[in-house]
N, CA, C and O atoms as a CHARMM CRD file, in Angstrom:
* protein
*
  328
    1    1 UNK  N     -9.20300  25.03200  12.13500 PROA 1      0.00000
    2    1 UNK  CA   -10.45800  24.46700  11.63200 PROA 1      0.00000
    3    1 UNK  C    -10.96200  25.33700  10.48200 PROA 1      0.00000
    4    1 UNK  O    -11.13600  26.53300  10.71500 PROA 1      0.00000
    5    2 UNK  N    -11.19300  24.89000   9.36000 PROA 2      0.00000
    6    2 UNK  CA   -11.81800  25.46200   8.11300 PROA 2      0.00000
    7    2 UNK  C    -13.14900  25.92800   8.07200 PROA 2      0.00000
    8    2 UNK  O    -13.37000  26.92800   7.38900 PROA 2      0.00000
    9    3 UNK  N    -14.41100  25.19000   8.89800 PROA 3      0.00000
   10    3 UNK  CA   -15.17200  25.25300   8.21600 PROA 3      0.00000
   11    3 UNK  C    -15.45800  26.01900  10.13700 PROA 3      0.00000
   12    3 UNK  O    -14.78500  25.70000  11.11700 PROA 3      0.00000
   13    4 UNK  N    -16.31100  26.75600  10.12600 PROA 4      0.00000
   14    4 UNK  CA   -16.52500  27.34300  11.80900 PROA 4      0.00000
   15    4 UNK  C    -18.09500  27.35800  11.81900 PROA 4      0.00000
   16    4 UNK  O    -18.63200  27.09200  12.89400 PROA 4      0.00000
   17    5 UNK  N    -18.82000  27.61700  10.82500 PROA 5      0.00000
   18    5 UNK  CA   -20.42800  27.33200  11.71500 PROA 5      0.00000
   19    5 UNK  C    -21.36900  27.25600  10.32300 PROA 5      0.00000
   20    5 UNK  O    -20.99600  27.96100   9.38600 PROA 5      0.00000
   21    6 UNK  N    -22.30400  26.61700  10.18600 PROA 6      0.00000
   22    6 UNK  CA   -23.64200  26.80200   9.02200 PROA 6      0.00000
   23    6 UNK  C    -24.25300  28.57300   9.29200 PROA 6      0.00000
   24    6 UNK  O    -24.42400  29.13900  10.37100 PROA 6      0.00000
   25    7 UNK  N    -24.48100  29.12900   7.84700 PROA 7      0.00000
   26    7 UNK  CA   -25.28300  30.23700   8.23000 PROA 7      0.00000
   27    7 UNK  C    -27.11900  29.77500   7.89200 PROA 7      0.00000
   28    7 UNK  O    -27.82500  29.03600   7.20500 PROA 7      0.00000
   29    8 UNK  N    -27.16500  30.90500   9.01500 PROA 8      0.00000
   30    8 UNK  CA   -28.88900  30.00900   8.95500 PROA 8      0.00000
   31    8 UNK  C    -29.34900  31.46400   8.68200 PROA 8      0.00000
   32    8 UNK  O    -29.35800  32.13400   9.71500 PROA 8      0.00000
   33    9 UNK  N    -29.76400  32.18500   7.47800 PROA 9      0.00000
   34    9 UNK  CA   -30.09800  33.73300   7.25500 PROA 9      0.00000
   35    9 UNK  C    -31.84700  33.18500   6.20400 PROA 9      0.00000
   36    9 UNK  O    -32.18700  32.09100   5.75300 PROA 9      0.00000
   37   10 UNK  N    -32.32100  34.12100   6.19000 PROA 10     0.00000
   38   10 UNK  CA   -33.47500  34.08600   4.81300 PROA 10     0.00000
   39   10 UNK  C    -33.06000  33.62200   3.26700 PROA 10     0.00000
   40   10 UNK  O    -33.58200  32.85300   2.46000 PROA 10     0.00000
   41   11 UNK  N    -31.78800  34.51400   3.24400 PROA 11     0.00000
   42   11 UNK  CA   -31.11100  34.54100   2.21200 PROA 11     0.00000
   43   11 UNK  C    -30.35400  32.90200   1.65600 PROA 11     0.00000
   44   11 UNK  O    -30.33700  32.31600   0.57300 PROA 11     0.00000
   45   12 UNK  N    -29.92500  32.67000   2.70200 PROA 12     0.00000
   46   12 UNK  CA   -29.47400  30.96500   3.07500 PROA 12     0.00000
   47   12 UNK  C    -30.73000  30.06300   2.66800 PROA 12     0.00000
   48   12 UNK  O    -30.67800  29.19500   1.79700 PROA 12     0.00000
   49   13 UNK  N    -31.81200  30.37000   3.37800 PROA 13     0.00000
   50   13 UNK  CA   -32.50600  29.17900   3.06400 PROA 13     0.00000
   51   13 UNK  C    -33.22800  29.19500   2.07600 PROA 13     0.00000
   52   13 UNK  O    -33.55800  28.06200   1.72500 PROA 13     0.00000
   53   14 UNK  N    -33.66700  30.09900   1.39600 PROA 14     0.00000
   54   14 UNK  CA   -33.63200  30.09200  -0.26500 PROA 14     0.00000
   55   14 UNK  C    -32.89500  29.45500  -1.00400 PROA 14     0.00000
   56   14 UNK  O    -33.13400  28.63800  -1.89300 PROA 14     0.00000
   57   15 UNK  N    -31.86100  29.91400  -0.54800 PROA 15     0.00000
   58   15 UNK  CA   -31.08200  29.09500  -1.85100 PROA 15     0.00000
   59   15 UNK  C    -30.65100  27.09900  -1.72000 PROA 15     0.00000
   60   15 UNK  O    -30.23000  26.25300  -2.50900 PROA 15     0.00000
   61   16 UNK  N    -31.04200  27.11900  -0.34500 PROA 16     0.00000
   62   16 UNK  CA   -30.89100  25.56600   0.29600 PROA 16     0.00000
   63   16 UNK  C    -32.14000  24.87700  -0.36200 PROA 16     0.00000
   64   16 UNK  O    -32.13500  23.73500  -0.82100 PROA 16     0.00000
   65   17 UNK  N    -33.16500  25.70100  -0.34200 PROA 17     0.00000
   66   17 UNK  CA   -34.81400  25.26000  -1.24700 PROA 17     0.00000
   67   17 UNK  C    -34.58400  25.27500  -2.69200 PROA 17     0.00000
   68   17 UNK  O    -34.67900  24.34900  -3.49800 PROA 17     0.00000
   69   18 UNK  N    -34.21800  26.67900  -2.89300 PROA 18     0.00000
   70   18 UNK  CA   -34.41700  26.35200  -5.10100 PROA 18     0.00000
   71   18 UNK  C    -32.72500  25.83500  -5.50400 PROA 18     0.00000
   72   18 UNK  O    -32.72200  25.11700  -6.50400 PROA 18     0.00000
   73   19 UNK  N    -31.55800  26.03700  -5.00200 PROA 19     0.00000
   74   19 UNK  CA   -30.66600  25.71800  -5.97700 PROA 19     0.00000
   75   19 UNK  C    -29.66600  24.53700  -5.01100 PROA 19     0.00000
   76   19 UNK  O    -28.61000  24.25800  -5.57900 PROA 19     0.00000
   77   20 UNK  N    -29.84600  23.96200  -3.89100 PROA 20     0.00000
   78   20 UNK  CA   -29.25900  22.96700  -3.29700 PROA 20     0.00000
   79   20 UNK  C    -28.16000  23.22300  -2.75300 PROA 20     0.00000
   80   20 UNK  O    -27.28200  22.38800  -2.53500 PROA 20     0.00000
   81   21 UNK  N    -28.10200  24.59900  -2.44100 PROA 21     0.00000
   82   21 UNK  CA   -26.71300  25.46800  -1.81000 PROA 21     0.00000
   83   21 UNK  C    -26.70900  25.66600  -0.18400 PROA 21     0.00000
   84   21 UNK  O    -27.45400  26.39800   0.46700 PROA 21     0.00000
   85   22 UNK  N    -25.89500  25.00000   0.18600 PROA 22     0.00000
   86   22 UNK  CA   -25.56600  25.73200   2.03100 PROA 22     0.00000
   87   22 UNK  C    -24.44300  26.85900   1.85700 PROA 22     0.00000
   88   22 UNK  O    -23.57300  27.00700   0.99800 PROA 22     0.00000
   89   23 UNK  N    -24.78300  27.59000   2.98000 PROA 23     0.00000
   90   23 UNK  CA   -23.83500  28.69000   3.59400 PROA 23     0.00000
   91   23 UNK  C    -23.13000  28.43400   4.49000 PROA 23     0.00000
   92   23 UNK  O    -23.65800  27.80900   5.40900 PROA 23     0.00000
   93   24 UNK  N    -21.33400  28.87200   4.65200 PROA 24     0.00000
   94   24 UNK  CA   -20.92000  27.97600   6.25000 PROA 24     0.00000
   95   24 UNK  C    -20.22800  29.46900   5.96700 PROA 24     0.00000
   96   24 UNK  O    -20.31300  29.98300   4.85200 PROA 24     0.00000
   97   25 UNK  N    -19.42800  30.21800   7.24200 PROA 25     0.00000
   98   25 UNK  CA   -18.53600  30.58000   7.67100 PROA 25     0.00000
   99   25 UNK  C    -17.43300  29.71100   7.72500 PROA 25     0.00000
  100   25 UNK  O    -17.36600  28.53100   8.06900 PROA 25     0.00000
  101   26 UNK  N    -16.65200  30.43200   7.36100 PROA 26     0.00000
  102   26 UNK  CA   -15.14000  29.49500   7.13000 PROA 26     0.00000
  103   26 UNK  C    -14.00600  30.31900   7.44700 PROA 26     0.00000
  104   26 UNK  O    -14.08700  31.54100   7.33100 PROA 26     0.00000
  105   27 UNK  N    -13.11500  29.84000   7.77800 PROA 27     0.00000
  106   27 UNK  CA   -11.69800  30.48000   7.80300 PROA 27     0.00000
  107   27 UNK  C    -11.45400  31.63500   6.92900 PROA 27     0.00000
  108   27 UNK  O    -11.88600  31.52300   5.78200 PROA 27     0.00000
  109   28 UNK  N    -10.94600  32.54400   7.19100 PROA 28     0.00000
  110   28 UNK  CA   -10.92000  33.49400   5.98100 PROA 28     0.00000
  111   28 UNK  C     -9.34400  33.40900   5.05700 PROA 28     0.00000
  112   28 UNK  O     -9.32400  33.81300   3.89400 PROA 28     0.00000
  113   29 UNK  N     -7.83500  32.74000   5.84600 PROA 29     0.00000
  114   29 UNK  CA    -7.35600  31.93700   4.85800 PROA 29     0.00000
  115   29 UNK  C     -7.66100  31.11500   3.80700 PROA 29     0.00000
  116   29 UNK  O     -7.05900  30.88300   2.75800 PROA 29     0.00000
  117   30 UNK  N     -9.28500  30.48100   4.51300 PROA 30     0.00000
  118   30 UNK  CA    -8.95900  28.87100   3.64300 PROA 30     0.00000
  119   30 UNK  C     -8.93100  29.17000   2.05200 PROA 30     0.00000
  120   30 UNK  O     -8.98500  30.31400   1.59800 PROA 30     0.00000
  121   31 UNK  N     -8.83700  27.97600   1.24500 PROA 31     0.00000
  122   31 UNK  CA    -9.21400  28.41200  -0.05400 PROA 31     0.00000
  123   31 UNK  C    -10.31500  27.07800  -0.69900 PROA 31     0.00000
  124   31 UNK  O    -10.45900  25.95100  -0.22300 PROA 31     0.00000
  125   32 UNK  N    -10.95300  27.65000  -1.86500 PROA 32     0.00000
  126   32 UNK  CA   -11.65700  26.97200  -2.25000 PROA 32     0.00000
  127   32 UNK  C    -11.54000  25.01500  -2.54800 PROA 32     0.00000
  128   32 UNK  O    -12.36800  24.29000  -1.99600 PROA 32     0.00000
  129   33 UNK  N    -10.74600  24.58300  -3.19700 PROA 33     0.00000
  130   33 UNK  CA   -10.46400  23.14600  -2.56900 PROA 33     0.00000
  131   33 UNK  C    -10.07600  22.49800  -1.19000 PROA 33     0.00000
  132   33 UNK  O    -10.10000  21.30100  -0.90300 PROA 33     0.00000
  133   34 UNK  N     -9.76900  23.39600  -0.52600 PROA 34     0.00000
  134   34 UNK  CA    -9.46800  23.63800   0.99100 PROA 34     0.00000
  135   34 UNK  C    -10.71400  22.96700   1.65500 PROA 34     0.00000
  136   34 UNK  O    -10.70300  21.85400   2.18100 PROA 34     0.00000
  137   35 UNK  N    -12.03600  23.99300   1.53300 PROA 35     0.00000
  138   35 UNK  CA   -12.99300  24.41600   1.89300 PROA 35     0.00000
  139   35 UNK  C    -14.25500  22.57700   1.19700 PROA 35     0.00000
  140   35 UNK  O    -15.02100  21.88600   1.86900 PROA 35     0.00000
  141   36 UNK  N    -13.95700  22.49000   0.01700 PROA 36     0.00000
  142   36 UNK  CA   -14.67500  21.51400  -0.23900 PROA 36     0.00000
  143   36 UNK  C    -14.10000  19.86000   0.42800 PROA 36     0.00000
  144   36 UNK  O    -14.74600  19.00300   1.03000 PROA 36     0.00000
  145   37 UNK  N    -12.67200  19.88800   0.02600 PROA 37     0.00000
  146   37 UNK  CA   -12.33800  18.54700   0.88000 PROA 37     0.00000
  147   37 UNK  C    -13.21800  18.39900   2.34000 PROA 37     0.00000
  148   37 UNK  O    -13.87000  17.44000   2.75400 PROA 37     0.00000
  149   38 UNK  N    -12.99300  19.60000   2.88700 PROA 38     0.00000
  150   38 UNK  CA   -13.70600  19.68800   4.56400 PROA 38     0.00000
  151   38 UNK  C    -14.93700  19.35600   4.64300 PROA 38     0.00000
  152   38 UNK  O    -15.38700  18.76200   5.62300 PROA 38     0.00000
  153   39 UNK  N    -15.80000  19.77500   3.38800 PROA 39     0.00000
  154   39 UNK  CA   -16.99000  19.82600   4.01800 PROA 39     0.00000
  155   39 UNK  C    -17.55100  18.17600   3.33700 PROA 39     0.00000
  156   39 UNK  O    -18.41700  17.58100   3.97900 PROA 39     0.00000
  157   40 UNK  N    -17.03800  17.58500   2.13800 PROA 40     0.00000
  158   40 UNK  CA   -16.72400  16.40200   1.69000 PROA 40     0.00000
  159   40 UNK  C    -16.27600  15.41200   2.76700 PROA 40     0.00000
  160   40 UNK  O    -16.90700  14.35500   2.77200 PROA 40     0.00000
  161   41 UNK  N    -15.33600  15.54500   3.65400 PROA 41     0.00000
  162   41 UNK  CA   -15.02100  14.63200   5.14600 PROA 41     0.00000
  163   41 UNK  C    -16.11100  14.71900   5.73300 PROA 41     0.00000
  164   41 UNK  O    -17.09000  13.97300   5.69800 PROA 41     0.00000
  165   42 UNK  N    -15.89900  15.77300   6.35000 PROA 42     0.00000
  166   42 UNK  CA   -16.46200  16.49600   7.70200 PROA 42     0.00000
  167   42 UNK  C    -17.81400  15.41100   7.59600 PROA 42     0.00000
  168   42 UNK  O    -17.95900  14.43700   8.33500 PROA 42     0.00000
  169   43 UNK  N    -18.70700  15.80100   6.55800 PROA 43     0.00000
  170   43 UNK  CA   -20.35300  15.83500   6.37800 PROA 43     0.00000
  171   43 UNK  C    -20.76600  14.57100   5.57600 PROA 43     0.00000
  172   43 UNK  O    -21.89500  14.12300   5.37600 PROA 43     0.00000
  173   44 UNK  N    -19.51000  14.09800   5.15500 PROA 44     0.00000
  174   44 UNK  CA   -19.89600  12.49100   4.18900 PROA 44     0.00000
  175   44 UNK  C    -20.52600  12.80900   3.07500 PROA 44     0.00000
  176   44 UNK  O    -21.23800  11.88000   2.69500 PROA 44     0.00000
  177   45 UNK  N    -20.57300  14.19700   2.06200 PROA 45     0.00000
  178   45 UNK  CA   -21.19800  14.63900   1.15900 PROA 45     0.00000
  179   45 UNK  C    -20.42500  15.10500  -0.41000 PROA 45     0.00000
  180   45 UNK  O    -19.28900  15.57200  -0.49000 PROA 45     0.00000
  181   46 UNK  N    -21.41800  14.82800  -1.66600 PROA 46     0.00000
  182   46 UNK  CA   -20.80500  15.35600  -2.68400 PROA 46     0.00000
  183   46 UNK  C    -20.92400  16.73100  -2.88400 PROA 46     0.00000
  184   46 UNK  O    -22.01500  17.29900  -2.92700 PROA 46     0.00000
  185   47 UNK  N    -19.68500  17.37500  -3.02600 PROA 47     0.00000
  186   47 UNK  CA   -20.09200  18.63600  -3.42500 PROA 47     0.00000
  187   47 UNK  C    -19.52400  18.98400  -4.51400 PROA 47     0.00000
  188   47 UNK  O    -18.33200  18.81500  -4.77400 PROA 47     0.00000
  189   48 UNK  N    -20.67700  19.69300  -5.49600 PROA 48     0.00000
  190   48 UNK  CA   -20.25700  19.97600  -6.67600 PROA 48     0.00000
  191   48 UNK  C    -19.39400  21.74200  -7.17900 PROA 48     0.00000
  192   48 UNK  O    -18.96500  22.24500  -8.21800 PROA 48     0.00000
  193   49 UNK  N    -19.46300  21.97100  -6.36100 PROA 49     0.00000
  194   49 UNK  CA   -19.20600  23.55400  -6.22300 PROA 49     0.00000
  195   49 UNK  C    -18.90200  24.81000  -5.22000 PROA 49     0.00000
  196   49 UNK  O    -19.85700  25.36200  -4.67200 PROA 49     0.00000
  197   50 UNK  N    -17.77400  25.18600  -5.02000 PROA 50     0.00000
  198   50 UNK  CA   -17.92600  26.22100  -4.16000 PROA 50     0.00000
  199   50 UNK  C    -17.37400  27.68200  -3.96000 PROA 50     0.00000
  200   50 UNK  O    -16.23600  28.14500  -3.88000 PROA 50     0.00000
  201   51 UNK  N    -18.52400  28.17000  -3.91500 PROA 51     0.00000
  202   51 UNK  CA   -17.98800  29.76300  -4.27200 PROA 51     0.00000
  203   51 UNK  C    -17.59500  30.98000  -2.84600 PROA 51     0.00000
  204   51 UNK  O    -18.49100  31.04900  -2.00400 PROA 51     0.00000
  205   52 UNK  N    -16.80200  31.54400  -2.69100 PROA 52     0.00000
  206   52 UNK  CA   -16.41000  32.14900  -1.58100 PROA 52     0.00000
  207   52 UNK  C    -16.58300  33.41700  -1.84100 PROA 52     0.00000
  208   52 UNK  O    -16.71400  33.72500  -3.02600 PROA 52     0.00000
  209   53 UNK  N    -16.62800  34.48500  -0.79500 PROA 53     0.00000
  210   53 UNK  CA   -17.00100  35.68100  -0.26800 PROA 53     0.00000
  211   53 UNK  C    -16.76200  36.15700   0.57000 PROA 53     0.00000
  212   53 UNK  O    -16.84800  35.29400   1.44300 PROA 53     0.00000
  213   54 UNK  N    -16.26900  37.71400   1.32800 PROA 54     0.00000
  214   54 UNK  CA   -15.98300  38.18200   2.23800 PROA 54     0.00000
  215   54 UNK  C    -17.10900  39.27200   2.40900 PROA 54     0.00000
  216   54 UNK  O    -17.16500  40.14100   1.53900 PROA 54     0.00000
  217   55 UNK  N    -17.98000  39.30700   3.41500 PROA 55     0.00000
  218   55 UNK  CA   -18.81900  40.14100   3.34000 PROA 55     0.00000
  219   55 UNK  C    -18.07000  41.38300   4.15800 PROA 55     0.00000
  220   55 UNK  O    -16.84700  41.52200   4.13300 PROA 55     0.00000
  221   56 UNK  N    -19.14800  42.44700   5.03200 PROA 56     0.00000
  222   56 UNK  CA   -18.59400  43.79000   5.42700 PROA 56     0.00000
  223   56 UNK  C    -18.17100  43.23800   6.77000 PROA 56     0.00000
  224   56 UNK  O    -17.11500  43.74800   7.14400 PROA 56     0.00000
  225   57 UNK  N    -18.63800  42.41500   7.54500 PROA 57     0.00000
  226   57 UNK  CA   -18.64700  42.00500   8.73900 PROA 57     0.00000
  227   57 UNK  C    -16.56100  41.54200   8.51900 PROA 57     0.00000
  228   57 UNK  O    -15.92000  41.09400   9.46900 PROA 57     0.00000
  229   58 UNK  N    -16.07500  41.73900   7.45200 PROA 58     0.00000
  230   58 UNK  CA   -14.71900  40.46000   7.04800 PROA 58     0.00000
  231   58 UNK  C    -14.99300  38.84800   7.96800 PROA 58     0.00000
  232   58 UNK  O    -14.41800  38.31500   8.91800 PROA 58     0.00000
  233   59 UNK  N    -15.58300  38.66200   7.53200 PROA 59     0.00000
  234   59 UNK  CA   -15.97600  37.61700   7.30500 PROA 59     0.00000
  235   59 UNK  C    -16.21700  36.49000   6.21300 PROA 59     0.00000
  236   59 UNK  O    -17.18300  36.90500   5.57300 PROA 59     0.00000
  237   60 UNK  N    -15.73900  35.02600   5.57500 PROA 60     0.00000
  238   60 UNK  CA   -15.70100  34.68000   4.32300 PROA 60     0.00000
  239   60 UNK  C    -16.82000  33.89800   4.03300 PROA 60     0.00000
  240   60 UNK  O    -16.86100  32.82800   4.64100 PROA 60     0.00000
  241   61 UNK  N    -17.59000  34.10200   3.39000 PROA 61     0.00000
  242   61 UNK  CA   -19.11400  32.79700   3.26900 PROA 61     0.00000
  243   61 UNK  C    -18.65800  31.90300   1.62300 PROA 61     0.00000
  244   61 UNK  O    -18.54100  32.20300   0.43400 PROA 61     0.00000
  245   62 UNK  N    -18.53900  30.84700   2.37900 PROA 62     0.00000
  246   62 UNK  CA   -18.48200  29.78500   1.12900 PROA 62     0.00000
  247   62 UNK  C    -19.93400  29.67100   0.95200 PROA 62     0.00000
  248   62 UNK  O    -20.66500  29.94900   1.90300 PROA 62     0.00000
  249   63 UNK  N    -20.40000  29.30800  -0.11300 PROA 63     0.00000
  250   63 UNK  CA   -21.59300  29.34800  -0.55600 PROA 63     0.00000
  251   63 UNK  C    -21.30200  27.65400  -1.58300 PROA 63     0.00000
  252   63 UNK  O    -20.73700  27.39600  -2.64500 PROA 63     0.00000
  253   64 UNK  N    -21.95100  26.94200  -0.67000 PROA 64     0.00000
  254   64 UNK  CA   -21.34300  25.32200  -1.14600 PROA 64     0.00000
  255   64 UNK  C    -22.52500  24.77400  -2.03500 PROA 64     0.00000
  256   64 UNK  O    -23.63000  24.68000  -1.50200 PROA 64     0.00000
  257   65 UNK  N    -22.33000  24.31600  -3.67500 PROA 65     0.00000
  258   65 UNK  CA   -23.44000  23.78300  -4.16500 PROA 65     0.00000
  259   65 UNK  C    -23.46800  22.30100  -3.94600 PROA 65     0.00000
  260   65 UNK  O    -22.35000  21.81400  -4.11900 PROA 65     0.00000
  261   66 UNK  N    -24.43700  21.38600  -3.60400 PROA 66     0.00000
  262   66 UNK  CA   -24.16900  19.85000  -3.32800 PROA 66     0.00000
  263   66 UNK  C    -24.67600  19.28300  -4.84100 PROA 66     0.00000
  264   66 UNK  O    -25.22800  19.83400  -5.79300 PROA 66     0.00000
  265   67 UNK  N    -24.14300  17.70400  -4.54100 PROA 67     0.00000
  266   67 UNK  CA   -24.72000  17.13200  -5.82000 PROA 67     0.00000
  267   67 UNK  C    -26.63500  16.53400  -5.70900 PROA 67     0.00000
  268   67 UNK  O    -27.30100  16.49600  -4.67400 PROA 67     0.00000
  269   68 UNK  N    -27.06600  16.17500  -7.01000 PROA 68     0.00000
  270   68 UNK  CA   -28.43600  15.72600  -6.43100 PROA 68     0.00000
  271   68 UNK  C    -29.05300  14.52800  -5.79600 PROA 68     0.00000
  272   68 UNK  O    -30.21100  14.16500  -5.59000 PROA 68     0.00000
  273   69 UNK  N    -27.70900  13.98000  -5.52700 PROA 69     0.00000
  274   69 UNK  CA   -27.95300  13.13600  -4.43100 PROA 69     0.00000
  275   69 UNK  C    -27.89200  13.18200  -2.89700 PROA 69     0.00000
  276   69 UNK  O    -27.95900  12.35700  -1.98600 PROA 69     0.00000
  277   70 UNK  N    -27.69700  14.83100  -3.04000 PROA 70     0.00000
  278   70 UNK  CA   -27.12000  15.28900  -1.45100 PROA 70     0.00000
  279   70 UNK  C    -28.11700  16.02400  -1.78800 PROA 70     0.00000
  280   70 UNK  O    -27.92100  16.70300  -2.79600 PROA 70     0.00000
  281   71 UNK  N    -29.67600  16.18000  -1.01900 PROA 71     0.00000
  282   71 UNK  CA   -30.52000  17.15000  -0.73800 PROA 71     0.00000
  283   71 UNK  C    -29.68500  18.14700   0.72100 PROA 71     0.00000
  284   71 UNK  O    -29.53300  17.75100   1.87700 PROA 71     0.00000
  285   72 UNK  N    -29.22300  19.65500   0.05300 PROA 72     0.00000
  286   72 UNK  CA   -29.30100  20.72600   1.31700 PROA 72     0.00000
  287   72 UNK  C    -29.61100  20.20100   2.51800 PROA 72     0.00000
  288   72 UNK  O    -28.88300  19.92200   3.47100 PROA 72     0.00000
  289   73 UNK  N    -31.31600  20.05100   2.29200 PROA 73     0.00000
  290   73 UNK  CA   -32.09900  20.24100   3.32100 PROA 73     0.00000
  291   73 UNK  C    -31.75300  19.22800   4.15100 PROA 73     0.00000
  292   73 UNK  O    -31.11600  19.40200   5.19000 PROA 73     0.00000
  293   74 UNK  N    -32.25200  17.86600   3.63400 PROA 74     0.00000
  294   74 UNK  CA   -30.89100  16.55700   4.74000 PROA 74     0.00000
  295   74 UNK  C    -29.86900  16.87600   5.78500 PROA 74     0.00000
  296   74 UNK  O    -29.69600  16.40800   6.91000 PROA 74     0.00000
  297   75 UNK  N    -29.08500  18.02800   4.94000 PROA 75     0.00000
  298   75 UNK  CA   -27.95600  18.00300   5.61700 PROA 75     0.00000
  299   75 UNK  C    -27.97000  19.29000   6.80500 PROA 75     0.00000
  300   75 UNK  O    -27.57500  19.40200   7.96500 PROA 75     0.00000
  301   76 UNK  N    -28.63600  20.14100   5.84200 PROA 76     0.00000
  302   76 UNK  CA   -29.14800  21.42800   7.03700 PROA 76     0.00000
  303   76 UNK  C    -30.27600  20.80000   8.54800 PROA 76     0.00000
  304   76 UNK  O    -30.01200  21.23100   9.67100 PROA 76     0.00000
  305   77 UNK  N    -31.24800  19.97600   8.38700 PROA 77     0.00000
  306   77 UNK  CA   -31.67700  19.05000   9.20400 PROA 77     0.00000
  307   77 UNK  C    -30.75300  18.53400  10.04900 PROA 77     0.00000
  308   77 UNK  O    -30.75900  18.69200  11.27000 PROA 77     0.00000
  309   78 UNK  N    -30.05100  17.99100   9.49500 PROA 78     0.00000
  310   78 UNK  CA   -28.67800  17.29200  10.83500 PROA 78     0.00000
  311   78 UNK  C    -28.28700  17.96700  11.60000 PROA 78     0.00000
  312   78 UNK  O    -28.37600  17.74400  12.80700 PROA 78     0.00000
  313   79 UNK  N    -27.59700  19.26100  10.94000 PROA 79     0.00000
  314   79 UNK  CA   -27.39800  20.46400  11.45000 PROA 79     0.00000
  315   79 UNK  C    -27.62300  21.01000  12.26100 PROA 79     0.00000
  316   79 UNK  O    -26.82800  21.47100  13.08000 PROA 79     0.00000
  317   80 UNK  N    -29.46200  21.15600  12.23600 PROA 80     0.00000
  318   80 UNK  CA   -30.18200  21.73800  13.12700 PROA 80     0.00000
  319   80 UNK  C    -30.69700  22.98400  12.57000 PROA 80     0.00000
  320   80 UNK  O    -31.41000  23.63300  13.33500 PROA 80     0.00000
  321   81 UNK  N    -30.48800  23.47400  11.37300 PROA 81     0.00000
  322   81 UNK  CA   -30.29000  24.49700  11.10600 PROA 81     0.00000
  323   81 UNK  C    -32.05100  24.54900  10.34600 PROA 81     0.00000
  324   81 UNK  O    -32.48100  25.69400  10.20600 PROA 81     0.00000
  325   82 UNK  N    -32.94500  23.46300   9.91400 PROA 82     0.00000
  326   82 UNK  CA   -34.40600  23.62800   9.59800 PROA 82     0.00000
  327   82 UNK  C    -35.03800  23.00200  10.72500 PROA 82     0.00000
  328   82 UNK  O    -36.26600  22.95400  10.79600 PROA 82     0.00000
């Protein structure tokens, strides 16, 4: 499984408010088209962008931008995550 959980941090929901970005934990194989097909199925959503990261924890945070027809927050709502 690619995509393993939404991050729900301060830092996260900033950026879900000003720039339309979710945070997921992901596989730390996966790779970036990897990572968007999934969350494009998975979630029924456009995504315009996605940038990856391994923080200290090794751990990888995709940092997913949506399009503006996909409000974050919508989708973080489903989630559970606002």
């Amino acid at each position: 499984m690619i995509i393993k959980y939404p991050l729900s941090t301060e830092k996260s929901i900033r950026l879900m408010e000003s720039d339309n970005v979710l945070v997921f934990i992901v596989d730390i194989k996966s790779n970036k088209p990897e990572i968007k097909k999934a969350i494009e199925e998975f979630y029924g959503v456009k995504v315009v962008r996605v940038n990856t990261t391994i923080d200290p924890k090794n751990r990888k945070k995709a940092y997913v931008k949506f399009s503006d027809e996909t409000p974050a927050i919508d989708l973080a709502t489903q989630l559970g995550i606002m």
